[in-house]
C-alpha positions as a Python dict, from the first residue, in 0.01 Angstrom:
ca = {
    (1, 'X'): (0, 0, 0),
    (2, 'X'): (92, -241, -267),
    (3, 'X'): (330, -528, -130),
    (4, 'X'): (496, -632, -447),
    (5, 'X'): (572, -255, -473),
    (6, 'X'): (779, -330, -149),
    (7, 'X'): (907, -637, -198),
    (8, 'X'): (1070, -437, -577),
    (9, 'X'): (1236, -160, -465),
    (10, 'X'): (1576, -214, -305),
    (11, 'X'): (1655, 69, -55),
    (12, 'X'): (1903, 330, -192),
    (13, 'X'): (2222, 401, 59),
    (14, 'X'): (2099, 683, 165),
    (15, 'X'): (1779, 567, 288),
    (16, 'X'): (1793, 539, 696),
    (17, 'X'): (2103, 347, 754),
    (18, 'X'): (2226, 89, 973),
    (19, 'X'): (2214, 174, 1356),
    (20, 'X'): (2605, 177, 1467),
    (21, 'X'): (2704, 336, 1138),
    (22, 'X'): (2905, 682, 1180),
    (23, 'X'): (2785, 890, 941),
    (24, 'X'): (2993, 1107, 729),
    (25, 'X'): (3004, 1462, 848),
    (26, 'X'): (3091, 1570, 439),
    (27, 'X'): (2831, 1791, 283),
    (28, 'X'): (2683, 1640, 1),
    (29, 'X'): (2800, 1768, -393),
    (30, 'X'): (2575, 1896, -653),
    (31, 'X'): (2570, 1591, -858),
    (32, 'X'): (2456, 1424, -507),
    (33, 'X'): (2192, 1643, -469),
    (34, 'X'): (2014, 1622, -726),
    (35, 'X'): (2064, 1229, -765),
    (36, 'X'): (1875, 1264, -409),
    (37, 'X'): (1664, 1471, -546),
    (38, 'X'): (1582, 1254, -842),
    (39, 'X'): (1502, 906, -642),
    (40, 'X'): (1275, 1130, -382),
    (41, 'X'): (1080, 1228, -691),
    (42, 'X'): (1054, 859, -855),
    (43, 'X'): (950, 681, -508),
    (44, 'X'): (678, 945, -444),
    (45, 'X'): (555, 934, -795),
    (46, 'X'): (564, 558, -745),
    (47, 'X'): (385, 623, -447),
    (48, 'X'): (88, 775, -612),
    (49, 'X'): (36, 575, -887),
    (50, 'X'): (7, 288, -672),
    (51, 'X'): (-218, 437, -440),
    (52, 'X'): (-426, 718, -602),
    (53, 'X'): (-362, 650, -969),
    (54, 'X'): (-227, 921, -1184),
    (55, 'X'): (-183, 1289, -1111),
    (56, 'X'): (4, 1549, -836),
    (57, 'X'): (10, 1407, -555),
    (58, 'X'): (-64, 1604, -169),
    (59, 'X'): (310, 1420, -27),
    (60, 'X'): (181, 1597, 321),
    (61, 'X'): (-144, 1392, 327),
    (62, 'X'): (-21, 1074, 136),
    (63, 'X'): (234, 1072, 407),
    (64, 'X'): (-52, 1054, 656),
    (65, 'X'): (-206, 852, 488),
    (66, 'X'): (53, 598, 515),
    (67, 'X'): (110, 576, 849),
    (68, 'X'): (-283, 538, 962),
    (69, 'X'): (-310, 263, 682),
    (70, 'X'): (30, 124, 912),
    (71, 'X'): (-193, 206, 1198),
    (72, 'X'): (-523, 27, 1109),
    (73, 'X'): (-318, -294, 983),
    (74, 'X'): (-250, -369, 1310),
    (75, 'X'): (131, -175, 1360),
    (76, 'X'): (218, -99, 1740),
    (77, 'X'): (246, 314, 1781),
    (78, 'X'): (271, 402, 2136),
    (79, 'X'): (191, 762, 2035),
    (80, 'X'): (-75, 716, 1761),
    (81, 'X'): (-35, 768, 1375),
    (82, 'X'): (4, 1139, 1403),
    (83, 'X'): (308, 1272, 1165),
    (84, 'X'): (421, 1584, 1355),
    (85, 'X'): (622, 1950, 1141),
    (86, 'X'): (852, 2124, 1343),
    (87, 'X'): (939, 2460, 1087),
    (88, 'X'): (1294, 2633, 1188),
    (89, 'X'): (1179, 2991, 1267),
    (90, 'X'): (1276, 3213, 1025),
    (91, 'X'): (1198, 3539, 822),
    (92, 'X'): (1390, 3464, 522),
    (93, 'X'): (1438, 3169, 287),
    (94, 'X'): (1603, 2901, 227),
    (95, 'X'): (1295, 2769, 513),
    (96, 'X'): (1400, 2423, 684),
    (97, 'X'): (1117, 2185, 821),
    (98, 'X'): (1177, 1856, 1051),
    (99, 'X'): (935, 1581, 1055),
    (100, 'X'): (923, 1333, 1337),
    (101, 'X'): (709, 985, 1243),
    (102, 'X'): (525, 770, 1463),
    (103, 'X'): (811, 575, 1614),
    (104, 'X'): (1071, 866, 1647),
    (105, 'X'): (1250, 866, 1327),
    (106, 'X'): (1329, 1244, 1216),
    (107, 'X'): (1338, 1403, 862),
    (108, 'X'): (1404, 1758, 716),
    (109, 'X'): (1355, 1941, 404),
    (110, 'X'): (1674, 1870, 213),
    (111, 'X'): (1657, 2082, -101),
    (112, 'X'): (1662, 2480, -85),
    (113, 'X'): (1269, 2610, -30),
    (114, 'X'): (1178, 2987, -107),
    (115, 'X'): (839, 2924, 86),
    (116, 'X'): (785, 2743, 410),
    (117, 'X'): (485, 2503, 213),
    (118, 'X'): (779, 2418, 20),
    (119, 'X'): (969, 2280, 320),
    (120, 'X'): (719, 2104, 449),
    (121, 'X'): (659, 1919, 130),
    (122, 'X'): (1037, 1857, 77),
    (123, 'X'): (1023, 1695, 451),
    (124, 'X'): (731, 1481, 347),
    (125, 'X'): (859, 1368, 55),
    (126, 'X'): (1203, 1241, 180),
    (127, 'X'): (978, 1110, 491),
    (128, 'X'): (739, 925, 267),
    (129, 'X'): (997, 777, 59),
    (130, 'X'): (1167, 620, 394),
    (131, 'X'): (867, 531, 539),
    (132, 'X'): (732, 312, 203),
    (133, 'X'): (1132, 140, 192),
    (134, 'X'): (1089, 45, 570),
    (135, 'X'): (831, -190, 468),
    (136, 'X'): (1112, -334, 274),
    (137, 'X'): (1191, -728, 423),
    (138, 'X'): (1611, -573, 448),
    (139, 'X'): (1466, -309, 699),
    (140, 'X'): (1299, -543, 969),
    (141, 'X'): (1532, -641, 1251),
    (142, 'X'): (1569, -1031, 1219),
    (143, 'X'): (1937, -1225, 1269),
    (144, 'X'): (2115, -1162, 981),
    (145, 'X'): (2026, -783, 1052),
    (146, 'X'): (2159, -779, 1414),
    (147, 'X'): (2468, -932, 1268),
    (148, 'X'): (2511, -649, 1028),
    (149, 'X'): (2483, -383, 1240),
    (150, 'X'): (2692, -513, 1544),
    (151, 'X'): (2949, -525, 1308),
    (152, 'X'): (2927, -182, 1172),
    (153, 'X'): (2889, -95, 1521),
    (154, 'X'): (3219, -269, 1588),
    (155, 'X'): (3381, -115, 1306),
    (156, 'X'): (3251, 281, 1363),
    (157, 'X'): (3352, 284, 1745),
    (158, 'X'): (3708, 11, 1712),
    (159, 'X'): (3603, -175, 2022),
    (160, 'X'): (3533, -518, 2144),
    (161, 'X'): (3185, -585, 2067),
    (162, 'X'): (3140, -858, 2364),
    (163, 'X'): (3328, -637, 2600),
    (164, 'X'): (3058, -449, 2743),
    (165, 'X'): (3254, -172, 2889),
    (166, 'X'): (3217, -35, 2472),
    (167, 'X'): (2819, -27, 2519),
    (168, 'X'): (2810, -252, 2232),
    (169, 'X'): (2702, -547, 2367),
    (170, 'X'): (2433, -342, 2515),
    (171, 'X'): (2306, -237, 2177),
    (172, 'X'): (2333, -599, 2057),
    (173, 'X'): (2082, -686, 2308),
    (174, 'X'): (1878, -401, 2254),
    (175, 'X'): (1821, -551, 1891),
    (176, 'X'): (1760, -868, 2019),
    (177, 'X'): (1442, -787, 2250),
    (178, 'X'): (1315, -632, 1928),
    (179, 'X'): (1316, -874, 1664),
    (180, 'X'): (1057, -829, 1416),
    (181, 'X'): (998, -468, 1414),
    (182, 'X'): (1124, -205, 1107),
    (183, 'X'): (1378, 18, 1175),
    (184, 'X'): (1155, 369, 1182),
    (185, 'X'): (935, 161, 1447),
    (186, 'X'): (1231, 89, 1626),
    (187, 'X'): (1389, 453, 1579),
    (188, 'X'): (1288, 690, 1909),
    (189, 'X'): (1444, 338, 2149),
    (190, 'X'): (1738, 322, 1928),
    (191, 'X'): (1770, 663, 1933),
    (192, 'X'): (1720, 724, 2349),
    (193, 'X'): (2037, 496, 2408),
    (194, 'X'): (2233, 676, 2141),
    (195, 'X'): (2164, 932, 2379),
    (196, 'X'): (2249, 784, 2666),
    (197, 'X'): (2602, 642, 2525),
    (198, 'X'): (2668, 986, 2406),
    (199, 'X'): (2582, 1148, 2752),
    (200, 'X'): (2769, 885, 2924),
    (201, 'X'): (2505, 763, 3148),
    (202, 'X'): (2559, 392, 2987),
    (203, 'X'): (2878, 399, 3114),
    (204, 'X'): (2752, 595, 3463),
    (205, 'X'): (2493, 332, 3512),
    (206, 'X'): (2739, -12, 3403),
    (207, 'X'): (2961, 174, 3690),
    (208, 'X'): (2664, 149, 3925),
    (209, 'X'): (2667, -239, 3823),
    (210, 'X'): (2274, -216, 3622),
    (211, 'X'): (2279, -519, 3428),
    (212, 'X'): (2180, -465, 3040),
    (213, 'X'): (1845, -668, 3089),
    (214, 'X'): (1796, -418, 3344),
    (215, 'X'): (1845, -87, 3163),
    (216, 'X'): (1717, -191, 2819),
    (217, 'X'): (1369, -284, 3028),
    (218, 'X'): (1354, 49, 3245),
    (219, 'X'): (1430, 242, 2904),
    (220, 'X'): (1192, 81, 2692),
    (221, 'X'): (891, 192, 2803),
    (222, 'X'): (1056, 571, 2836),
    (223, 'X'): (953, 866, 2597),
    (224, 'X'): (1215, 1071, 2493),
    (225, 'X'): (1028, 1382, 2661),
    (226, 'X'): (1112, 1717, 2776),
    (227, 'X'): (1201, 1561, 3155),
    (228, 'X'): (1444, 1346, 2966),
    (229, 'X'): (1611, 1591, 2790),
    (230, 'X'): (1635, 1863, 3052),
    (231, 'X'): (1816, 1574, 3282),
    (232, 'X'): (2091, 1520, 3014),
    (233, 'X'): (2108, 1902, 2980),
    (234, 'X'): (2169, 1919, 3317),
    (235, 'X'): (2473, 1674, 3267),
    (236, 'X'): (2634, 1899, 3038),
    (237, 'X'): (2567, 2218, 3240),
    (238, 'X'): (2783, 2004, 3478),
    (239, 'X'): (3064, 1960, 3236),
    (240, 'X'): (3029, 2318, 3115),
    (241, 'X'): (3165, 2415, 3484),
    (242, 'X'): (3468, 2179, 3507),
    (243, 'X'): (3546, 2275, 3146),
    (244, 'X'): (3485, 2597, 3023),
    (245, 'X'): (3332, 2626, 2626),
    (246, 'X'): (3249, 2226, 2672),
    (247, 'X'): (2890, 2320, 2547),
    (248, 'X'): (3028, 2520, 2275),
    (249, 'X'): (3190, 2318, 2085),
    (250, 'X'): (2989, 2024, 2105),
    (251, 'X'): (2699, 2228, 2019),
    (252, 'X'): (2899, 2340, 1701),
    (253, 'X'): (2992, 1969, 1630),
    (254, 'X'): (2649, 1879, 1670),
    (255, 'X'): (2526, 2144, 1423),
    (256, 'X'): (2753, 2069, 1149),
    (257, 'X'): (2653, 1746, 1166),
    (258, 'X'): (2242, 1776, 1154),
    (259, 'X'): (2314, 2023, 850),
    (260, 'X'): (2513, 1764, 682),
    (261, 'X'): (2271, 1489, 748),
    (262, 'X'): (2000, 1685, 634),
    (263, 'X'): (2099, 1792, 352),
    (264, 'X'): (2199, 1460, 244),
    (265, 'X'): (1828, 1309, 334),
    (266, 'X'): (1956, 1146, 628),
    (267, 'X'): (1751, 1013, 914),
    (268, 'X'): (1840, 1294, 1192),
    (269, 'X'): (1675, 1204, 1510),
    (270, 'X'): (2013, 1133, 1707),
    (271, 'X'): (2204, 1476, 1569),
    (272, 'X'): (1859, 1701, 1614),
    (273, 'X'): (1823, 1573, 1975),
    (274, 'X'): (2191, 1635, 2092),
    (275, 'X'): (2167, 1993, 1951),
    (276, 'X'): (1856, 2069, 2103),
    (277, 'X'): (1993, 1940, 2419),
    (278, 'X'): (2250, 2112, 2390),
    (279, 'X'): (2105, 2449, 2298),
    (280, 'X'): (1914, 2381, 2695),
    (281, 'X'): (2232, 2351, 2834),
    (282, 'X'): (2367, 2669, 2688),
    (283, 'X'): (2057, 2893, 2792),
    (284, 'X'): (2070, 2682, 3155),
    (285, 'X'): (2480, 2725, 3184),
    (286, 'X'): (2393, 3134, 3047),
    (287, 'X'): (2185, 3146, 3361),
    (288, 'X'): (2414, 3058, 3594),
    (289, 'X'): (2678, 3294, 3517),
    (290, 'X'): (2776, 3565, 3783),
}
């Protein structure tokens, strides 16, 4: 990859954004669309002409591509340099695939596809152009960055960002421990204690008295796995039985929300793994009725 192609292009705003930022739930316009649409095209086109020359470019393997180059340069992946599809089942189009990179972050298909090759490209592309504007200087965590996303932090959830009853200081030192690494690298850790504030097991554990050095270093080496997932389900079966249709509507919250994200060209890691979690807890609470 070329740096000074890099160190030119400015992210747009709706490339990944900054960690603490609440996302609009609004579905994006027309005119949005297809200005999404638009810079997908140009930053993949870039892509290629930088890399391969001229010509149609395969987004599925240049996205590959990418992330063994990443790989061979030296880049820490815990899970290797595989890019992994996930296609929504389906028998009729519009088709929706996710893509998960190396490092957690999530993408989907965000224009309508007739075939499911055409999803999967859609999901590269929007995957490729993120991964090519995290090597951007603006996406690696440094000072100034932490700063920046305290404070939207701060300003998303209207709390005291030193008290640490909001989980804020928490995520402050989160960043901290890992200076130096992009945002998509940095994606499946920021994206487990999303998790766990939105579970409320940050708060279950700061009741329990864990210090934050503590549960940032037990978490950090943590997958966000099936065992993981079927514990928080497990939560919300429990809140499903002290409130009745608890599952319900956050699933439906949760929904809306990945839709929305996705078809803006969000990052979607966070709102994909609350509704899968949640769709365990449904078919775990549908179990248990009498």
């Amino acid at each position: 990859m070329c740096n000074t192609m890099h160190a030119n292009l400015k992210p747009p705003s709706f490339v990944a954004p900054w960690p603490g930022i609440r996302q609009s739930k609004t579905f994006p316009d027309a005119q949005a669309k297809q200005v999404l649409k638009e810079a997908v095209d140009a930053v993949v086109n870039s892509f290629a002409k930088h890399t391969q020359g001229y010509g149609r470019v395969n987004v599925v393997e240049a996205l590959q591509e990418f992330w063994q180059m990443k790989q061979a340069r030296g880049a820490e992946m815990k899970n290797g340099a595989l890019v992994i599809y996930e296609s929504v089942p389906s028998s009729s189009p519009p088709y929706v695939c996710y893509v998960t990179l190396p490092g957690g972050s999530c993408f989907a298909s965000f224009q309508n596809c007739p075939t499911k090759a055409e999803a999967r490209r859609s999901a590269a592309k929007i995957a490729l152009m993120n991964s090519v504007f995290n090597e951007h200087p603006s996406r690696r965590i440094s000072d100034d960055f932490i700063e920046k996303a305290v404070q939207d932090a701060w300003m998303s959830f209207k709390g005291d960002g030193d008290n640490p009853n909001t989980g804020i200081a928490a995520f402050r030192f989160m960043l901290e421990t890992n200076k130096g690494r992009t945002m998509l690298e940095f994606q499946e850790l920021m994206t487990v204690f999303q998790l766990l504030h939105w579970n409320g097991s940050l708060k279950a554990m700061r009741e329990r008295q864990c210090s934050r050095q503590e549960v940032v270093a037990h978490y950090s080496n943590r997958t966000l796995d099936e065992e993981m997932r079927s514990q928080m389900a497990l939560d919300w079966v429990a809140r499903e039985q002290e409130s009745c249709g608890a599952v319900k509507r956050e699933l439906a919250c949760a929904e809306r929300e990945l839709e929305a994200a996705r078809l803006a060209g969000r990052e979607l890691r966070f709102p994909k793994e609350k509704r899968d979690i949640l769709l365990l807890a449904s078919n775990q609470a549908n179990t248990l009725l009498p």
